[in-house]
N, C-alpha and C positions, 0 to 999 in steps of 0.2 A: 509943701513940707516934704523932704526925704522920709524915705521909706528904707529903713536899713534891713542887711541881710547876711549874715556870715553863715558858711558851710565851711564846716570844717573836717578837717580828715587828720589821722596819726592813727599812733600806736595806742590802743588801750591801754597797754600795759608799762608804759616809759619808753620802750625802745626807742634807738636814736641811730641814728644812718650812719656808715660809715660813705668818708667822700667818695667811692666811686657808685654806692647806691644811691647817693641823695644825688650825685649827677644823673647816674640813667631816671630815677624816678621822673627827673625835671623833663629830663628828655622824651620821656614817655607821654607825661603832658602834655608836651609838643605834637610829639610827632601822633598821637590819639585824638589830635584836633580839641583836647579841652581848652588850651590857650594859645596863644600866637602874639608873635614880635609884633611891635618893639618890647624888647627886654631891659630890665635896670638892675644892677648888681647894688648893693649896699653895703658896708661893714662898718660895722663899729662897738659901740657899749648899749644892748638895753637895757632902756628907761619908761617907765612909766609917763604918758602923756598927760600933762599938766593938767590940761582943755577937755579930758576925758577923750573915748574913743572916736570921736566927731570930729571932723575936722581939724586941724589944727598947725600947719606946716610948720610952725617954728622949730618946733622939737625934733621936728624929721630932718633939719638940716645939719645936725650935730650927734644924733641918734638913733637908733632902731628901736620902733615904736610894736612890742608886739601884741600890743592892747588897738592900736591905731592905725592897721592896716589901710582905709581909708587915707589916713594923713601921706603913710608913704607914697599913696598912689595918687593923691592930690599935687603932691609934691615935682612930680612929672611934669603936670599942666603949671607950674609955678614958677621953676626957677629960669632964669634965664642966662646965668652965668654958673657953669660947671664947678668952678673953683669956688665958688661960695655952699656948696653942698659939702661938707667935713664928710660924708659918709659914702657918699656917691663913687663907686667905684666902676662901674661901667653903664654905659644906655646906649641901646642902637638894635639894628634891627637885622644883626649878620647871625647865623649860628654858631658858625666856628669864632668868630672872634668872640660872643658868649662864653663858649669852652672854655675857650684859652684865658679870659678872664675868670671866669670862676675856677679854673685850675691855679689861678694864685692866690687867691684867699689863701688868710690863715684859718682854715678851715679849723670846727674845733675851738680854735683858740678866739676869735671874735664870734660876736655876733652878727647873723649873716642873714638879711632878703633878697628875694629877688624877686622883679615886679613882671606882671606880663597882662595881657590882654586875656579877657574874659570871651572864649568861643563858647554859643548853645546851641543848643541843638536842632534849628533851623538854620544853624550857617553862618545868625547874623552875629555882631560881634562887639559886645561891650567894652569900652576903648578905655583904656588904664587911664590915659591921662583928660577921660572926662569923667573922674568918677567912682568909675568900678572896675574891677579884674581880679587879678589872681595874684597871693604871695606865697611865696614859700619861706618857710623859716629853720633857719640852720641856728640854734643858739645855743650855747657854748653851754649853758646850764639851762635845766627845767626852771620857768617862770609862770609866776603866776595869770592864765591868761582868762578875763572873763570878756563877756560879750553880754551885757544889758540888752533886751530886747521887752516888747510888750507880749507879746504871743509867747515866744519863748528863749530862754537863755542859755550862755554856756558861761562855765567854769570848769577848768582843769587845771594844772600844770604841765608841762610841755616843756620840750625842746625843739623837737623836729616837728612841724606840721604841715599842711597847707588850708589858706582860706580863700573860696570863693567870697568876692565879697561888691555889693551890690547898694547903691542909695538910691536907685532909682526904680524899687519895687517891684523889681524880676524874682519869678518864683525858678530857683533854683533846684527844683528837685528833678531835669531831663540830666542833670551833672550827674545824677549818682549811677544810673545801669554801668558807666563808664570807668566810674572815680573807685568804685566798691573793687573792680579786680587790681586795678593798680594798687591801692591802697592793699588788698590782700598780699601783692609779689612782695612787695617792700616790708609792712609792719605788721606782718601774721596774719591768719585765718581770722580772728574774729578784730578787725581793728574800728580805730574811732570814729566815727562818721555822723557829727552834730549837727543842728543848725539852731541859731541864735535869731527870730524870723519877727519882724513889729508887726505882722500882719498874717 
């Protein structure tokens, strides 16, 4: 049985990035070893996932699921032909060609993830497309985002966020000495910092 787990991070207060903050935040991630390529760009219309936050990849092929982080990152290990992704707008494992891709987005105007690999804090490293990892979401309007868990849950509204996210029963809490100051450059002194944890 999966073991789900979301950490999530944002702005307590709504704030929402402008694109050249929600680019270095990403980069920040990066380059601070919380995540690592291969990278997946997405855009499109969020949608609530039919299947609930579980699993689900159909939805992810036509939509940005920000209920269903999972699903996007599932989505990775899934498809096999590019052009049947509607949403899919870059995957590979260059930085600068990252950049140069998410410098075209219609940032703002779609809804926007983008997928990466989960790094903890022994180095080892939870692989997006079996599973678990990291999204970040850029969406065009605050949505309703909840996370069901047995232990404990999230609900907010959101636009900008990021979630560590986890089925395979990793306790996510070496993420935060790390996540808490970035989260502080980007979305103020005291920002959001949940976890939604079945165990």
């Amino acid at each position: 049985m999966a073991v789900f787990g979301h950490l999530v991070g944002a702005s307590a207060s709504g704030k929402q990035l402008n694109f050249e903050d929600f680019e270095a935040f990403m980069l920040d991630l990066l380059h601070k070893r919380l995540v690592s390529l291969p990278a997946a760009i997405f855009v499109g219309e969020a949608h609530e996932n039919p299947d609930g936050y579980y699993w689900s990849t159909d939805s992810a092929y036509t939509s940005v699921l920000p209920n269903s982080p999972g699903s996007m990152i599932e989505l990775l290990e899934e498809y096999e032909d590019a052009s049947t992704v509607e949403t899919l707008w870059y995957d590979g494992n260059d930085e600068t060609r990252l950049r140069e891709a998410l410098a075209r987005v219609p940032f703002g105007k779609k809804d926007i993830c983008v997928c990466f690999d989960l790094v903890l804090e022994d180095g080892e490293r939870g692989k997006s497309r079996y599973g678990e990892g990291v999204v970040l979401y850029a969406l065009a309007h605050p949505f309703p985002i909840r996370y069901e868990a047995r232990k404990s849950s999230f609900q907010r509204d959101l636009a900008h966020f990021v979630v560590f996210y986890t089925s395979l029963g990793r306790n996510l809490q070496s993420v935060k000495p790390t996540l808490r100051p970035l989260l502080e450059r980007y979305f103020g002194s005291s920002p959001l910092l949940e976890e939604s944890t079945d165990r």
